[in-house]
Every structure is written in structure tokens, then in C-alpha cells.
N, C-alpha and C positions, 0 to 999 in steps of 0.2 A: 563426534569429537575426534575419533582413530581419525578420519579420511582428512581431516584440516591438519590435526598431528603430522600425519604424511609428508603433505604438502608443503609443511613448511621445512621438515629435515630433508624432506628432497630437497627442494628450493635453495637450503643453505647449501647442501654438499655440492650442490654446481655451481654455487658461487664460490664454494674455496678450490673446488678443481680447476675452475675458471684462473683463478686468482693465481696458484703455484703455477703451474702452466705460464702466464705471465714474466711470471718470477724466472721460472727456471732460464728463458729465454734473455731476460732482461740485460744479462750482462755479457749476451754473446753478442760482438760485434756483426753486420750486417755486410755483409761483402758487396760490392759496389758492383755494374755488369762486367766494366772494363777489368775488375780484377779477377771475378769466375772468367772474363776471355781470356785472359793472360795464362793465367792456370793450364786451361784448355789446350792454350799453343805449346806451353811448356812439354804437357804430358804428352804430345803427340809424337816426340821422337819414339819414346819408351814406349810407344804401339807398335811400332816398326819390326819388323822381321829382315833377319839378315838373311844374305843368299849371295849365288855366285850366278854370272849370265851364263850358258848355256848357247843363247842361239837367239837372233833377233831376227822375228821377219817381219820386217817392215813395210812388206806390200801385204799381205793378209792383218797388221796388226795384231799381229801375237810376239810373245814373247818368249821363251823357255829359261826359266831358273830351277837351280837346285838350291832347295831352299830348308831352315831351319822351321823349328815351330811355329805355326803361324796362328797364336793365341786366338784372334777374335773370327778366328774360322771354323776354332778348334781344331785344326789339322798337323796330325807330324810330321816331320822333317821328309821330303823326297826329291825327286824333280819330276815337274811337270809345266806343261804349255798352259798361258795367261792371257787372255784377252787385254789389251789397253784401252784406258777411257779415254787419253787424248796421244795420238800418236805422235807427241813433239816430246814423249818423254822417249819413247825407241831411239832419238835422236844422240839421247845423252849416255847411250851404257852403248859396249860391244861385247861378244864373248869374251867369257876372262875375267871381265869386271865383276869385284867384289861389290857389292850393295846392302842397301837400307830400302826395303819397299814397304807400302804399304797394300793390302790387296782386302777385296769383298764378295760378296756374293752378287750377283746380278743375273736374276732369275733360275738359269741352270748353269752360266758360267762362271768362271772366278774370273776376275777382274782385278787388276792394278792402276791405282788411283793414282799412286807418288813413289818414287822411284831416285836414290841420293846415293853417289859414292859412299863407301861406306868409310868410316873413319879412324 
């Protein structure tokens, strides 16, 4: 009689876990894709790391900035030489120019992705 006992207070408690679970969610609207992308695009400046050019060289495809925090590298502020992913952004800075970059990790080098006067 215990082990049907059981069974059935189990049986209940996952169906009211089940149930509030339900609930709790019930009146949280549902974000659509197009509105988590929007989000997305929005929050991408405020990833951005400020810096000043240094030095572009555009036949090796580096870059040199001196540069603030650079949150998702975890790295703090210095200057150092950057590899570029697409060399049409060296195009658009020269030494002197203030900036907005973004940069990553790619394998053993760091890497700059995006690259925006700064504002």
C-alpha cells in the first residue's frame, strides 16, 4: 500500500511542478527572432572598445592601436599590433584616428573584426 501511496504523491507533485512552471511563464511575452536580432544589433556598439591608430600597415595587414579595455578579451588598456580579418577596413582609419573597434581571439592572434570612427 506505501509503494502505490508513493506513486501517487509523486505523480501529483510533477504534475503541480509541471503546472506552476506553466504559469510562471505564461504571462511572459515570447520575443519574436527579428526582435532578439534587433537587440543584438543594438548591443553591438556597447561591445566596442575605444582606441586611437597608432600605425597601419596595410601590406602585412596589421594594424597598431592604442587601445582601452577590451572587455571580451579581457585585456587592459595598452598598445599593441592586430591582425585584420578583411583588409578594406585599413582602408578607412590612418594614424591619429580616434576609434570604435571591435577585436577577438583567433587562434594565437588577436584579430579585428570592425573598425568605426569614433563618435
Amino acid at each position: 500500500m506505501t509503494t502505490t501511496h508513493n506513486l501517487f504523491l509523486t505523480a501529483a507533485l510533477l504534475a503541480g511542478a509541471a503546472s506552476s512552471q506553466a504559469a510562471s511563464h505564461a504571462g511572459a511575452p515570447m520575443a519574436a527572432a527579428s526582435d532578439t536580432e534587433a537587440a543584438g544589433a543594438m548591443a553591438a556598439p556597447a561591445d566596442m572598445s575605444e582606441g586611437e591608430i597608432r600605425k597601419v600597415d596595410a601590406e602585412n595587414k596589421k594594424i597598431t592601436i592604442k587601445h582601452g579595455m577590451i572587455k571580451n578579451l579581457d585585456m587592459p588598456g595598452m598598445t599593441m599590433v592586430f591582425q585584420v580579418k578583411d583588409t578594406r577596413l585599413l582602408a578607412k582609419v590612418k594614424a591619429g584616428d580616434k576609434v570604435r573597434f571591435t577585436a577577438e581571439k583567433s587562434g594565437s592572434a588577436f584579430m579585428v573584426t570592425d573598425i568605426q570612427p569614433a563618435k
